[in-house]
MARPAGU-244479 format. One record per residue (C-alpha): x, y, z; residue number from 1. Coordinates in pm, whole numbers, plus 50000, padded with zeros to 5 digits. Last residue first. Example, Ala and Ser with C-alpha at 12.3 -4.5 7.8 and 13.67 -1.06 7.14 Angstrom:
MARPAGU-244479
+-------+-------+-------+-----+
:     x :     y :     z :   k :
+-------+-------+-------+-----+
: 51367 : 49894 : 50714 :   2 :
: 51230 : 49550 : 50780 :   1 :
+-------+-------+-------+-----+
//
This chain:
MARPAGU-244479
+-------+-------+-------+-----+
:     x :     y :     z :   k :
+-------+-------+-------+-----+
: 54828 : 49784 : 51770 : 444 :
: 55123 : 49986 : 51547 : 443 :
: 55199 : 49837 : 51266 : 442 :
: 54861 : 49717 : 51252 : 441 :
: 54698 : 50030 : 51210 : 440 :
: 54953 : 50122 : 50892 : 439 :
: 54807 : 49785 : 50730 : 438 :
: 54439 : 49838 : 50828 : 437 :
: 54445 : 50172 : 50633 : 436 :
: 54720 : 50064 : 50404 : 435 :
: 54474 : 49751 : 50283 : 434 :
: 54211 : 50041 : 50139 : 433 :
: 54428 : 50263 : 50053 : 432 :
: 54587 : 49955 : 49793 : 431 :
: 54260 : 49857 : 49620 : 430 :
: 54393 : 49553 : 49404 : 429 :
: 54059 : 49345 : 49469 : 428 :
: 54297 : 49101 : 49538 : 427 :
: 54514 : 49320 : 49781 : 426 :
: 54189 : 49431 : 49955 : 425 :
: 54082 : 49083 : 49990 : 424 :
: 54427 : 48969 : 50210 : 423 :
: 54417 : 49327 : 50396 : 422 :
: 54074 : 49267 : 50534 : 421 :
: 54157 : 48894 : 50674 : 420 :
: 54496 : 49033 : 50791 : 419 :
: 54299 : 49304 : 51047 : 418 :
: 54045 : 49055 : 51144 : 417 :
: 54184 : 48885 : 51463 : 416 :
: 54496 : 49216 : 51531 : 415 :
: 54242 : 49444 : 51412 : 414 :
: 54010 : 49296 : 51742 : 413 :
: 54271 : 49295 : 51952 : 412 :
: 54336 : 49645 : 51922 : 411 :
: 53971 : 49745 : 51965 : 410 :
: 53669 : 49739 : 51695 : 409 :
: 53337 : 49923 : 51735 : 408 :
: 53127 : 49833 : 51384 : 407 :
: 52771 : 49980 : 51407 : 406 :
: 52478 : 49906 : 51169 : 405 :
: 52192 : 50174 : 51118 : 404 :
: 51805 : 50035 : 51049 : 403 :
: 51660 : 50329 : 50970 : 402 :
: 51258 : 50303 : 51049 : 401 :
: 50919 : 50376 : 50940 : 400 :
: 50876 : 50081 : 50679 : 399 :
: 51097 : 49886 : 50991 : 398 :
: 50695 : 49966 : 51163 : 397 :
: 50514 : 49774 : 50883 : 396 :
: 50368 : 49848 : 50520 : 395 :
: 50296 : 49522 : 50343 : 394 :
: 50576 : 49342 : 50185 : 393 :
: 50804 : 49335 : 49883 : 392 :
: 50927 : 49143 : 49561 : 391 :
: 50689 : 48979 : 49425 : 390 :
: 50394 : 49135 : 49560 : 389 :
: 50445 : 49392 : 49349 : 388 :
: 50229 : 49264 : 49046 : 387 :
: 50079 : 49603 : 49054 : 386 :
: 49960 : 49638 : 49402 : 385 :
: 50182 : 49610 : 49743 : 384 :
: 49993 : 49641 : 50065 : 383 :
: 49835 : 49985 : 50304 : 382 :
: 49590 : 49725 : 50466 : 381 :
: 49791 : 49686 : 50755 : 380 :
: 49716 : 49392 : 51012 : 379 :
: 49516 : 49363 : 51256 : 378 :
: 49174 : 49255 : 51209 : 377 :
: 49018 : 49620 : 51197 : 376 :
: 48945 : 49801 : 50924 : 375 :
: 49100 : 49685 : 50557 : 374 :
: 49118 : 49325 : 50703 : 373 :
: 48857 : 49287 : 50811 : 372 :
: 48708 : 49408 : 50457 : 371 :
: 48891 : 49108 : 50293 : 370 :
: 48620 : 48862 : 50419 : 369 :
: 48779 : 48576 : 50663 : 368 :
: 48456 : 48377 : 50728 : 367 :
: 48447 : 48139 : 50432 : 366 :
: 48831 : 48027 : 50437 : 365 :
: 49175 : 48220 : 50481 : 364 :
: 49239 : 48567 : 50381 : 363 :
: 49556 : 48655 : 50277 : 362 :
: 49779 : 48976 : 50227 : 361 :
: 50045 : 49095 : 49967 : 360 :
: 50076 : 48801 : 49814 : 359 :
: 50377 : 48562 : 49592 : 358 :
: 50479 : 48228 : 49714 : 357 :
: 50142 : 48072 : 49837 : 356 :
: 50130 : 47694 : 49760 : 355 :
: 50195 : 47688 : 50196 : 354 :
: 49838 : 47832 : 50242 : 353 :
: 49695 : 47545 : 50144 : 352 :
: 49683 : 47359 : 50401 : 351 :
: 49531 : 47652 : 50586 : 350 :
: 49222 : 47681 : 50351 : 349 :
: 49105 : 47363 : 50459 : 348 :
: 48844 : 47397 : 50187 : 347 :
: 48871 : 47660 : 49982 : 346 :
: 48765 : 48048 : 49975 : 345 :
: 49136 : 48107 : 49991 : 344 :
: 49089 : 48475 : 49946 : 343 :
: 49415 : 48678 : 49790 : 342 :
: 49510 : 49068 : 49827 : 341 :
: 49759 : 49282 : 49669 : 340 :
: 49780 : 49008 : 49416 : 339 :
: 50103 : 48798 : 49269 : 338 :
: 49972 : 48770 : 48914 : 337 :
: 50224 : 48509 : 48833 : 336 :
: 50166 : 48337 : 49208 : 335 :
: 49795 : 48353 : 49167 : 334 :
: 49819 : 48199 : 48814 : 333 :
: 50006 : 47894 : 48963 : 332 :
: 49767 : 47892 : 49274 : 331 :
: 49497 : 47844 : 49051 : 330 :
: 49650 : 47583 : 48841 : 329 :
: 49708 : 47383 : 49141 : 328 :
: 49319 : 47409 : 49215 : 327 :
: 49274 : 47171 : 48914 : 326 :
: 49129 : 47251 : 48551 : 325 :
: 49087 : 47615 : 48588 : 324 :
: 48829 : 47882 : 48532 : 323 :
: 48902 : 48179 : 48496 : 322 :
: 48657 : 48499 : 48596 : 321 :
: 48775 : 48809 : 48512 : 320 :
: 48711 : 49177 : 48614 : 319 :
: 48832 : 49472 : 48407 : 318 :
: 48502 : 49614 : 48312 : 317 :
: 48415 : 49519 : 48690 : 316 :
: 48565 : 49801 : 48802 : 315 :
: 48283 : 50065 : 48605 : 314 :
: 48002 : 49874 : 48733 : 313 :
: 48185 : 49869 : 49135 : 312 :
: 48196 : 50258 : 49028 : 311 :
: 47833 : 50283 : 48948 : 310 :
: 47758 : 50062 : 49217 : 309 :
: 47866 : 50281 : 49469 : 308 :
: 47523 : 50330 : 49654 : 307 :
: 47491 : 49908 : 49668 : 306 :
: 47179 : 49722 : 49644 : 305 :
: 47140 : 49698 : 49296 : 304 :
: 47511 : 49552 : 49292 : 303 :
: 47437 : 49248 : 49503 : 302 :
: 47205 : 49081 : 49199 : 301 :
: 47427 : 49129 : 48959 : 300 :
: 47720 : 48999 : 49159 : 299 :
: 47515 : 48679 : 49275 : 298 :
: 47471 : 48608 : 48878 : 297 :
: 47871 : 48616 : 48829 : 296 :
: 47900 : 48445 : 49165 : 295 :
: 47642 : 48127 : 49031 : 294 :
: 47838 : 48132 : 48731 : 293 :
: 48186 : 48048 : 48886 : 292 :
: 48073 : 47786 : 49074 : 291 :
: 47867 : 47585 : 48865 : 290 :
: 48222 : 47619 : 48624 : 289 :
: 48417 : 47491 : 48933 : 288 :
: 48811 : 47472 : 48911 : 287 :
: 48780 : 47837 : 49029 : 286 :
: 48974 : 48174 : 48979 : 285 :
: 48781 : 48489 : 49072 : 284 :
: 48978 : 48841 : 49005 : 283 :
: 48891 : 49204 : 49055 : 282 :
: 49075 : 49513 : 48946 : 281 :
: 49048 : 49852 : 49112 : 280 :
: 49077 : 50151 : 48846 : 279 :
: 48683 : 50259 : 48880 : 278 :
: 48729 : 50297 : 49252 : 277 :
: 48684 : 50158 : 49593 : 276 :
: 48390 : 49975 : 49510 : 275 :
: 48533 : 49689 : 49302 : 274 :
: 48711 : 49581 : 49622 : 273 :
: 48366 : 49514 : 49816 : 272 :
: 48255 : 49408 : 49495 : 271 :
: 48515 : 49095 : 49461 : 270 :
: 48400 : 48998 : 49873 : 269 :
: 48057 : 49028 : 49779 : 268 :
: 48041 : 48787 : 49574 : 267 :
: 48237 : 48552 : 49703 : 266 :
: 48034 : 48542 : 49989 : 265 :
: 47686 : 48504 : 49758 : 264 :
: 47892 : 48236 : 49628 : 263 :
: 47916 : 48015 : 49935 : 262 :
: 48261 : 47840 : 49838 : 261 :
: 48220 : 47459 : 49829 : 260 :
: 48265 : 47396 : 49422 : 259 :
: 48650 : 47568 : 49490 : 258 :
: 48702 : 47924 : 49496 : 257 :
: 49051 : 48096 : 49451 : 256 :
: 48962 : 48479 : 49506 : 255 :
: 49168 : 48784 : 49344 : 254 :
: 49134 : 49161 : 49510 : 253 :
: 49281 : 49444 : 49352 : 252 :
: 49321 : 49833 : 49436 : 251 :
: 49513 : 50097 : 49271 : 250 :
: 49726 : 50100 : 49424 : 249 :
: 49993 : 50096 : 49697 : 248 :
: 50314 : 50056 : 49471 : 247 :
: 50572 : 50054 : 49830 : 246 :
: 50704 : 50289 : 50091 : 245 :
: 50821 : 50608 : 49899 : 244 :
: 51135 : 50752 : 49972 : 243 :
: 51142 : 51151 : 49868 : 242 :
: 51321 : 51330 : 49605 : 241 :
: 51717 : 51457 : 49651 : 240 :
: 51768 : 51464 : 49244 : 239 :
: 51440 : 51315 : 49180 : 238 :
: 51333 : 50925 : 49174 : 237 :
: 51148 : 50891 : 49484 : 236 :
: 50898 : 51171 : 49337 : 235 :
: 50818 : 51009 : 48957 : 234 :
: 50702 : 50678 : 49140 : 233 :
: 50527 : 50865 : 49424 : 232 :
: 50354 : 51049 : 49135 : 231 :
: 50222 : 50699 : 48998 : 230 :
: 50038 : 50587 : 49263 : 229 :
: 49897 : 50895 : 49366 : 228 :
: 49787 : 50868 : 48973 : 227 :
: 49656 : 50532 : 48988 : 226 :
: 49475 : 50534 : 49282 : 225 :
: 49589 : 50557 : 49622 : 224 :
: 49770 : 50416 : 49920 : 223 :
: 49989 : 50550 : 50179 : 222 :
: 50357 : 50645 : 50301 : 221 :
: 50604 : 50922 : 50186 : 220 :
: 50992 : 50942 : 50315 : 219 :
: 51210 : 51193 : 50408 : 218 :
: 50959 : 51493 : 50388 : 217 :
: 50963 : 51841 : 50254 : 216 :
: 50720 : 52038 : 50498 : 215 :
: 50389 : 52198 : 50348 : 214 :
: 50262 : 52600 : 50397 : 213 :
: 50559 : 52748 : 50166 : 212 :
: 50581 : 52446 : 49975 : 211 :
: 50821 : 52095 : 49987 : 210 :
: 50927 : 51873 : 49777 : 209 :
: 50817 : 51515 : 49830 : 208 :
: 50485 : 51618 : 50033 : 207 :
: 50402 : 51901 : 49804 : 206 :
: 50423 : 51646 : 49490 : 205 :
: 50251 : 51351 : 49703 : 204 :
: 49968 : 51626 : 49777 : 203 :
: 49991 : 51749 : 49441 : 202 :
: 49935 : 51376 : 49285 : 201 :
: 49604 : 51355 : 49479 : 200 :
: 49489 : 51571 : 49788 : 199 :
: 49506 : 51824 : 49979 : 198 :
: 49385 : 51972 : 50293 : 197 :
: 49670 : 51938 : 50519 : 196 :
: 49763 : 51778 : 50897 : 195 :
: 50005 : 51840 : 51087 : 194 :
: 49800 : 51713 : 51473 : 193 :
: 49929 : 51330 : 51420 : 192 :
: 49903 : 51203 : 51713 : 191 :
: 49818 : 50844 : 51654 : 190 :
: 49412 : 50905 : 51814 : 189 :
: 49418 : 51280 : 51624 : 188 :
: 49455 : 51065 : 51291 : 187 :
: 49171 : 50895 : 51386 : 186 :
: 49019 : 51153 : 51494 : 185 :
: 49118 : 51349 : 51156 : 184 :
: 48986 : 51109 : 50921 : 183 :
: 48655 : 51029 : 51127 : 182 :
: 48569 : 51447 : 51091 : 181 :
: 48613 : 51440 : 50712 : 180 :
: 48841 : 51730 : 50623 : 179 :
: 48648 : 52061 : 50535 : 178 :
: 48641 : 52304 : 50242 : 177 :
: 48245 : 52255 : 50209 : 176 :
: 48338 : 51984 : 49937 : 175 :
: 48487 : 51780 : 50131 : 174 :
: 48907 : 51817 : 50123 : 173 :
: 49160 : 51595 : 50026 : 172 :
: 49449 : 51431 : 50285 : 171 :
: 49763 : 51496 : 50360 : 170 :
: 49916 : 51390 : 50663 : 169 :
: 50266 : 51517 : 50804 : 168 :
: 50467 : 51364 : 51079 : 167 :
: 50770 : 51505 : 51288 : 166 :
: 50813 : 51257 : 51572 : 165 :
: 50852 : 50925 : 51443 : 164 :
: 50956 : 50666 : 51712 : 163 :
: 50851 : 50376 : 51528 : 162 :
: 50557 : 50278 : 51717 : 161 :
: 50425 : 50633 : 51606 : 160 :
: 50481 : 50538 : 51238 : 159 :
: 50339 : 50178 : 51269 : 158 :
: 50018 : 50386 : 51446 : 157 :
: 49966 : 50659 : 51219 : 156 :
: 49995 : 50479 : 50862 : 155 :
: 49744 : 50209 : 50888 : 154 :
: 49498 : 50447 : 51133 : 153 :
: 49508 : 50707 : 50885 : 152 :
: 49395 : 50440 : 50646 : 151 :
: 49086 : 50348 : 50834 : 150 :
: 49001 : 50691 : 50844 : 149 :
: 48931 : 50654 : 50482 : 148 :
: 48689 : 50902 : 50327 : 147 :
: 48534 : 50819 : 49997 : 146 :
: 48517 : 50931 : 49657 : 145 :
: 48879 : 51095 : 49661 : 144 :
: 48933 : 51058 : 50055 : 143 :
: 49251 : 50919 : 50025 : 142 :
: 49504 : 50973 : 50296 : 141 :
: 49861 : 50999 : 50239 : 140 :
: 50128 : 51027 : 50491 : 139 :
: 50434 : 51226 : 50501 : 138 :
: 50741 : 51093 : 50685 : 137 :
: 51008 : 51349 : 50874 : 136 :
: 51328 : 51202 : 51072 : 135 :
: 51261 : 50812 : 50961 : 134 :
: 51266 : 50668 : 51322 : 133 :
: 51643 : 50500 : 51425 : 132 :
: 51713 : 50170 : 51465 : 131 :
: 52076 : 50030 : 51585 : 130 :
: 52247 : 49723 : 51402 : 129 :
: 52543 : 49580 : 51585 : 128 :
: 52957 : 49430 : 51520 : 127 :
: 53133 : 49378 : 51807 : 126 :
: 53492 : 49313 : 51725 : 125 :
: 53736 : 49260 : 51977 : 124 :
: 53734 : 48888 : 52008 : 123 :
: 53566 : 48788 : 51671 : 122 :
: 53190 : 48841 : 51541 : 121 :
: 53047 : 48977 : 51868 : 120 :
: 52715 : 49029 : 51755 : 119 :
: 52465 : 49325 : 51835 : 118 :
: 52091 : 49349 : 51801 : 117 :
: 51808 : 49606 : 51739 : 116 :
: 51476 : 49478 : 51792 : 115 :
: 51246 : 49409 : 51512 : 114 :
: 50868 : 49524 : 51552 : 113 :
: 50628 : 49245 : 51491 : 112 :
: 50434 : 49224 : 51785 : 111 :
: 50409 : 49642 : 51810 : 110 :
: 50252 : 49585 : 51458 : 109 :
: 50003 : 49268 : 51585 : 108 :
: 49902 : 49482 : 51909 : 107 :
: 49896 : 49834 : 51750 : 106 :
: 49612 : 49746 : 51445 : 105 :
: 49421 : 49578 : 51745 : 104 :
: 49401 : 49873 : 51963 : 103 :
: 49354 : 50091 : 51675 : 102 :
: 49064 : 49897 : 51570 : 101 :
: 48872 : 49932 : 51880 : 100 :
: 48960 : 50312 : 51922 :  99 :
: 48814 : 50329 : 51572 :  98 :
: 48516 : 50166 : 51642 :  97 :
: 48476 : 50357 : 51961 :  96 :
: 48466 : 50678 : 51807 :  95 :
: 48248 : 50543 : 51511 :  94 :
: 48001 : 50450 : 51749 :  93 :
: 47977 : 50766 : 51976 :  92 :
: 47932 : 50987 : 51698 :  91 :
: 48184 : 51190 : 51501 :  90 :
: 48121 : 51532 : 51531 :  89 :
: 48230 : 51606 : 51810 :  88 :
: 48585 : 51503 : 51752 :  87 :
: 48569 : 51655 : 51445 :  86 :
: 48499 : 51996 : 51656 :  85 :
: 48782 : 52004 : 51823 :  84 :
: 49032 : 51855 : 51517 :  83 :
: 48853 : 52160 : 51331 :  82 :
: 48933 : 52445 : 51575 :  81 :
: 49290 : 52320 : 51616 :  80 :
: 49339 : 52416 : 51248 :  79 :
: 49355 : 52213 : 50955 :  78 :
: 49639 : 52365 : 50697 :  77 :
: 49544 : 52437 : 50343 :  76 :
: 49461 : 52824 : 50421 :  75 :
: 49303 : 53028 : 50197 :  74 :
: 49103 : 52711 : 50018 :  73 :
: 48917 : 52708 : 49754 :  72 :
: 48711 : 52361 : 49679 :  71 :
: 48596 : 52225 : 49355 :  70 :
: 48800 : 51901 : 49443 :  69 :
: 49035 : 51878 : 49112 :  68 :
: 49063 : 52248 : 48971 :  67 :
: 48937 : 52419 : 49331 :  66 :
: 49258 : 52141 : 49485 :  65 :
: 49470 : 52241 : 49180 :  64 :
: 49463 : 52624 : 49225 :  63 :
: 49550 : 52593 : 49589 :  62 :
: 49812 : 52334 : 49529 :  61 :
: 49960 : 52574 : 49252 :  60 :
: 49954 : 52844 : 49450 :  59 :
: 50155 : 52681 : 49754 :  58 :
: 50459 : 52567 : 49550 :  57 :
: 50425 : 52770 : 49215 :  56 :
: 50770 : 52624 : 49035 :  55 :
: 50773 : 52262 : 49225 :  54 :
: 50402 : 52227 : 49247 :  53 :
: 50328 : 52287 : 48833 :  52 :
: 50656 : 52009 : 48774 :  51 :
: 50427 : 51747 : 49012 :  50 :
: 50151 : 51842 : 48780 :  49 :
: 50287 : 51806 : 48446 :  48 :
: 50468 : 51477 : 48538 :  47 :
: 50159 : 51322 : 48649 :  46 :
: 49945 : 51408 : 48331 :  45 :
: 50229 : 51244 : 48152 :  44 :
: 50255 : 50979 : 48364 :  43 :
: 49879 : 50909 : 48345 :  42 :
: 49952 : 50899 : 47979 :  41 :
: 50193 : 50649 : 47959 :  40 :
: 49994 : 50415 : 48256 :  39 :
: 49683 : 50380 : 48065 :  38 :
: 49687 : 49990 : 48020 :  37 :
: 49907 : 49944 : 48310 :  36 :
: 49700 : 50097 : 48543 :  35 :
: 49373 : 49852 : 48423 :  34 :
: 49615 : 49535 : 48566 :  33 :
: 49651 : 49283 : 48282 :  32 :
: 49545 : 48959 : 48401 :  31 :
: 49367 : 48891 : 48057 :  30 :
: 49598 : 49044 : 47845 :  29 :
: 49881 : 48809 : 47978 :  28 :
: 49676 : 48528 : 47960 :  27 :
: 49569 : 48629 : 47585 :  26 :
: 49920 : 48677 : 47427 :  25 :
: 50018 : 48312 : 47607 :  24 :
: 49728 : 48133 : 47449 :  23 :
: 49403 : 48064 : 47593 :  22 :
: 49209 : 47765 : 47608 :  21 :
: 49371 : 47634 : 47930 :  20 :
: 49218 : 47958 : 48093 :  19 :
: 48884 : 47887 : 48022 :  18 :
: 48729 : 48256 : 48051 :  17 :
: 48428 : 48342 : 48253 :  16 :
: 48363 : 48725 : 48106 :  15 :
: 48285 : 48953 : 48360 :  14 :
: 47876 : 49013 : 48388 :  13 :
: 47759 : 49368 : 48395 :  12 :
: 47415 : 49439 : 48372 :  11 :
: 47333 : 49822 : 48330 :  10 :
: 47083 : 49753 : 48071 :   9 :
: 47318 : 49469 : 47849 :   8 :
: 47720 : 49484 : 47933 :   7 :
: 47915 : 49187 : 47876 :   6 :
: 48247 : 49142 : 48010 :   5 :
: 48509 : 49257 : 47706 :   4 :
: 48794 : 48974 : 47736 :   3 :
: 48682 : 48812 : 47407 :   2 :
: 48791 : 48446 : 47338 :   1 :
+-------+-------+-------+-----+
//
């Protein structure tokens, strides 16, 4: 069964595929991220790049951002002048909506903060953990085909909660030279004031190393597409590179549906993802053939009302629509492809939230769109892409932290623990090791 969606007049319907029909070769190629497909040669362009930063540091990120964002730039770094006059700029609105979505972002993260802690484990032994803020982090704003203030606010707020007080943003420049106004309130509104004009795989490159004009930070934060994506890879694993946070993009959206999802919701919610760039994947998954067709036709019809539909068009070359036998067979393929975001569009969506092993951020029933969740809901939208799910979690405030554990031991203590240690350093035949409680002990 072909896995091409057909394309007639600028019509784009993803192909509905029965996924009990398919053999293992053609599951696999069907939930096949479009990253993976080009990922050797996006390395290879990455590589190249992040190697042209290292040996030309702030020439090379000035020749890249005209190459890349038509732009030149004498100076990378945005002035006081421009956070004054974003701030006028922006309109009343937009000022309060971000305000508004801060305040929310900052409730659930300060809620979920970890607090250090400390355990006697024996008499004389205390044994705690002690948090300390990442000394520099760099944080990455795309603003490729779209600003996203939004995402300063994901970064800025979990990092300022955390205690960081060195912080560097990079995001790209408009095409007058300028960053968008909304960007840099709301990175004004976490105090971040460092802020650069660059953007893509040179802004992770100048982040992770270091120019003239751009600090070398600890660790780097933020979402992109597939080559951001990809140069963080490359970065956190150079002699003395940067930490990177998590995979974040490029972006992907899967829906479970059942025959009671409204599928002009549905709809929307797979092209609200499909819009954020050509690379973005989109999944539906429904037990309900009626279903499935009447979102396919609702997509068509949505997309001559949106200004990105060329892109959404482009995304939806690597859209599927599978349809199931049961809804356990949805969760089953949900949990394989582990998405950076799932919608229960089910009924009593919260019962079956439990059949969910492997997400990076759900949205249960009808009136939880995924787009709340990008601006304001709460929580962060910077989550893990690229099967990632697996393994780790959204972006929090511990993302921004050093969690440090402390061992203060007195005599007593040894004198409780002291023969324990020497017992397992004698069987693991590592004689310094039991001489440096042994020759203590002698004398406590």
């Amino acid at each position: 069964m072909s896995a091409s969606p057909m394309m007639d007049s600028g019509r784009v319907r993803p192909p509905a595929l029965r996924w009990r029909e398919l053999g293992a070769a053609e599951r696999q190629q069907a939930l096949r991220r479009p990253a993976q497909v080009d990922g050797a040669e996006i390395a290879e362009v990455v590589a190249a790049l992040i190697e042209d930063v290292r040996m030309r540091g702030d020439v090379a990120l000035r020749a890249l951002t005209a190459r890349f964002d038509g732009v030149v730039l004498d100076d990378l770094a945005v002035t006081e002048a421009e956070f004054s006059a974003a701030e006028t700029a922006v309109s009343p609105a937009l000022a309060a909506a971000i305000g508004d979505a801060a305040g929310r972002i900052e409730q659930f993260h300060a809620a979920g903060m970890i607090p250090p802690y400390a355990v006697e484990t024996a008499p004389g032994v205390r044994c705690e953990r002690v948090l300390r803020p990442i000394r520099r982090v760099g944080l990455y704003v795309p603003a490729g085909s779209a600003p996203l203030p939004s995402t300063a606010l994901m970064l800025g707020i979990p990092a300022r909660l955390a205690g960081c007080r060195d912080v560097v943003l990079c995001t790209p420049p408009r095409a007058d030279g300028s960053v968008d106004p909304a960007v840099l309130v709301a990175a004004a509104h976490c105090g971040v004031r460092k802020v650069f004009k660059i953007g893509g795989a040179q802004a992770i490159a100048a982040m992770a190393l270091g120019t003239d004009s751009v600090p070398a930070c600890d660790k780097l934060f933020g979402p992109g597409n597939a080559f951001v994506t990809e140069a963080k890879r490359q970065v956190s694993r150079l002699e003395g590179g940067a930490g990177i946070d998590l995979p974040a993009g490029p972006s992907e959206v899967l829906v479970i549906a059942d025959a009671g999802a409204n599928p002009g919701f549905v709809a929307a919610d797979l092209l609200s993802q499909a819009e954020h760039g050509p690379d973005s994947q989109v999944i539906l998954i429904s037990d309900d053939a009626d279903l499935i067709n009447r979102v396919a036709a609702r997509i068509e019809l949505q997309l001559a009302d949106l200004p990105r539909a060329d892109i959404a068009r482009h995304a939806l070359r690597a859209a599927r629509m599978i349809q199931v036998e049961n809804l356990d067979e949805a969760f089953e393929i949900s949990n394989d492809y582990a998405p950076e975001h799932l919608i229960l569009a089910v009924r009593d969506a919260r019962a079956w939230l439990p059949r969910v092993q492997a997400a990076g951020s759900v949205f249960l029933g009808d009136w939880a769109p995924e787009a709340l969740g990008d601006y304001c809901s709460g929580t962060n939208h910077v989550l893990p892409t690229s099967g990632a799910a697996r393994f780790v979690g959204g972006l929090n405030v511990a993302s921004f932290q050093l969690a440090i554990t402390v061992q203060e031991v007195d005599q007593q203590g040894l004198r409780a623990i002291g023969p324990c240690a020497i017992e397992l350093a004698s069987a693991e035949g590592l004689d310094a090791h039991r001489l440096a409680v042994a020759r203590r002990l002698d004398v406590a």
